[in-house]
N, C-alpha and C positions, 0 to 999 in steps of 0.2 A: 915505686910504691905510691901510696896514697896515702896526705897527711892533711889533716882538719875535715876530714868529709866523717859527715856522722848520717847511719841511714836506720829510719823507724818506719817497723809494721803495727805501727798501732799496742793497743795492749791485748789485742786479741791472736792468742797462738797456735788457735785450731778452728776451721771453720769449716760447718756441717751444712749439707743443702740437698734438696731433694733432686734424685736423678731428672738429668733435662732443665734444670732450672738455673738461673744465673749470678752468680754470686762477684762481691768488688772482693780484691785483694789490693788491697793496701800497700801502697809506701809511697815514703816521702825522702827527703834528703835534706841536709845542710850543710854548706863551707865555710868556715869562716875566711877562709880566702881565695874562695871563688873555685869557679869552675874550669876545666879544659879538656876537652877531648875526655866525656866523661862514658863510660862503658856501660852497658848495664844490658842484663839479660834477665828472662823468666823461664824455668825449669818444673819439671817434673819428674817424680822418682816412678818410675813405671817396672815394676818387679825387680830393682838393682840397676835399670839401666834409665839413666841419665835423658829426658829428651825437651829441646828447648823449644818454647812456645813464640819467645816475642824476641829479638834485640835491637838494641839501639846505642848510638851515642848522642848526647846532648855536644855541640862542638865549644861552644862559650855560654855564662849566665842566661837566661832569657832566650835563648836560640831552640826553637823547638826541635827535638831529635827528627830522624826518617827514623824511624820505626820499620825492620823488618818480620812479618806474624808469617809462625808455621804452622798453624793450626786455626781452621776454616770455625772455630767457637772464639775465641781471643780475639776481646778489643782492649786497643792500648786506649785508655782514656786520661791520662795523666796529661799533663803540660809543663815545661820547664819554667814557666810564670809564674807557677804557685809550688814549684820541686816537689812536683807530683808526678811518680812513675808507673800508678795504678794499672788494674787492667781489672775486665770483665772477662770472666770463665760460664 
């Protein structure tokens, strides 16, 4: 399990945007005692089924994840410097 990791999407809990056009989603993280081999993925609910956009692990604090993107619109723009996991859709 995972203990002290707290992760925030902003206070915004639904975001609208014109077809074709490219929106940030948000998140951040914090440990209060650090990080390790830290997982993280980006999803979409596509009619019931489950399909994943970005994943990554961060290995240690400050260590920028590899980023693996499944989808040719998704940029991971976050950085492990500022516990930013963002992406552009």
């Amino acid at each position: 399990g995972v203990d002290g990791l707290e992760v925030s999407t902003g206070k915004v809990s639904s975001v609208e945007a014109m077809n074709g056009s490219t929106v940030m989603l948000p998140c951040t993280y914090s440990s209060c005692i650090g990080i390790q081999n830290l997982y993280f993925n980006w999803k979409f609910n596509d009619n019931g089924t489950l399909v994943k956009l970005c994943e990554a692990e961060i290995p240690t604090e400050k260590v920028e994840p590899k980023v693996r993107v499944f989808h040719d619109r998704v940029e991971f723009i976050g950085s492990s410097k500022t516990n930013n996991i963002s992406i552009l859709l």
